[in-house]
N, C-alpha and C positions, 0 to 999 in steps of 0.2 A: 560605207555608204549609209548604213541604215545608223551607226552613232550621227553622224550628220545630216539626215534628213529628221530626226528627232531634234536635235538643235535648232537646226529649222523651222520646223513646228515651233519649238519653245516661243524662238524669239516673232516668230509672229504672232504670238499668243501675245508679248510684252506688247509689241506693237499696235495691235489691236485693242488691246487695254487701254494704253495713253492714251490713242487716239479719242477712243469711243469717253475716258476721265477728261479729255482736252488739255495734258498735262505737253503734250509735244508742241501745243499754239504758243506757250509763254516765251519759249527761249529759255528753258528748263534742263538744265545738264540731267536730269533725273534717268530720263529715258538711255540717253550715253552712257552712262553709270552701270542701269540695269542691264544693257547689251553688252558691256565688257566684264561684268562678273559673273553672266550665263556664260557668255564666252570660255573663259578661264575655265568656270566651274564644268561645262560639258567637257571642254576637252579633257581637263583630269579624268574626272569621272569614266570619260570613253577610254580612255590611254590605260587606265589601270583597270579597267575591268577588260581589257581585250589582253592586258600583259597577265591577269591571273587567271583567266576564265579560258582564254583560246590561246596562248603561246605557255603552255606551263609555268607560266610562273616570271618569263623572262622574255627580255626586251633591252636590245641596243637602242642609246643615246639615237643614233640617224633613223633607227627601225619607228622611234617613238617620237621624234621629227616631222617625220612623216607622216606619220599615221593622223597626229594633232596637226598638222598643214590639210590634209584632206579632208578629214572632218569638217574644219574651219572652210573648205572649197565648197564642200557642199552643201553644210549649211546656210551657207552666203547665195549659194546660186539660189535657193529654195526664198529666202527672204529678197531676193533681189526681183524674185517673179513676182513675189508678193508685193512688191512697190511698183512692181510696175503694172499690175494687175490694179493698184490705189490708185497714181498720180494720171491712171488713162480713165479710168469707169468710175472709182468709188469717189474721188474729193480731186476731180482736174484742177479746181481752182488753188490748190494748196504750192500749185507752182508762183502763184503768181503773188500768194502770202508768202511765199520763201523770198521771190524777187522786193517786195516793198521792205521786207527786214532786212535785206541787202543793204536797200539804198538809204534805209535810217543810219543802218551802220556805217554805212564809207559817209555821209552826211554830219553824223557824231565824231569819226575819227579824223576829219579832216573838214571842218567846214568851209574852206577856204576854195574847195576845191570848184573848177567853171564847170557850165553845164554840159561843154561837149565830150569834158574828160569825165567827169558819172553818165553822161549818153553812153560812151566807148564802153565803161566798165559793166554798165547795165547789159549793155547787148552782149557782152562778152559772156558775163554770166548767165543769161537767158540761152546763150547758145548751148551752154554746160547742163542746164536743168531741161532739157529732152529726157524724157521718161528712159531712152534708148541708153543714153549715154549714163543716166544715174542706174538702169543694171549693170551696164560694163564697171563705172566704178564702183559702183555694191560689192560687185563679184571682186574685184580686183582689193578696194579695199578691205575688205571681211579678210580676204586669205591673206593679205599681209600683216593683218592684225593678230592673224590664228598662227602664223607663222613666226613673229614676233615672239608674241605666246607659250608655242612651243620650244623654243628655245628655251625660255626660262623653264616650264614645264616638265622638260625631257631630263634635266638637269635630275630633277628631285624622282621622277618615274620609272628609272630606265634602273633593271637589275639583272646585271650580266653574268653569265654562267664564269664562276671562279674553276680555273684549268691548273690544280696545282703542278708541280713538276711529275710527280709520280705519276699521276692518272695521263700525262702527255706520254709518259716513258710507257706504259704499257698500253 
């Protein structure tokens, strides 16, 4: 918990940053960029300092799985209050600048499209961007992405107690 509520803190540190530089208004992969290589970078950094510091030394592939899946849980729940703590009190109106970059977009990818079929998709999406619903998918996405992650992660972390035959035999 507490490698993941430091994560947490981080990336709301990042988030905070954009924000306050205005780098998240442009449609700027930067900020996505900087939350997948905190990402990565926290959970190594937690995986292997909980594998040398608190488990002597050693750590199963699922032991280290997990470990980087919850991380990733918790961190996500901590940034996911932090948005929804922004899209209620700190900048309400940023829902409604997410909704007009929608409908540039479905308008750019498809100009052909009538007005009742971007009415449907608008509302559709305006139902999706409930502060409510973007913590449930925060949380939900951050841990699949931490989970993701860990998989590859666990690969290069995990250092398992070698049992030669003799030490099994006595």
């Amino acid at each position: 918990m507490n490698y993941g509520a430091f994560l947490g803190l981080c990336l709301i540190a990042v988030a905070a940053i954009m924000w306050s530089l205005g780098v998240d208004k442009n449609g700027s992969f930067i900020p996505s960029i900087l939350n997948n290589v905190l990402l990565i970078a926290g959970i190594t950094y937690s995986i292997t300092q909980f594998r040398d510091n608190e488990n002597n030394g050693f750590l199963s592939y699922g032991e280290s799985l997990k470990l980087g899946t919850s991380i990733a849980f918790y961190s996500y729940v901590i940034l996911s209050f932090y948005t929804f703590i922004f899209m209620n009190y700190i900048e309400p109106e940023a829902i409604n600048e997410i909704l007009q970059q929608a409908e540039q977009s479905i308008l750019e990818s498809n100009p052909e499209i009538s007005d009742e079929e971007l009415d449907f998709a608008l509302d559709v999406a305006g139902k999706f961007m409930k502060p409510h619903w973007m913590f449930l998918s925060g949380i939900l996405g951050g841990t699949f992405m931490g989970f993701l992650y860990s998989l590859i992660i666990s690969i290069f972390t995990k250092k398992e107690i070698d049992i030669g035959e003799d030490d099994f035999l006595n």
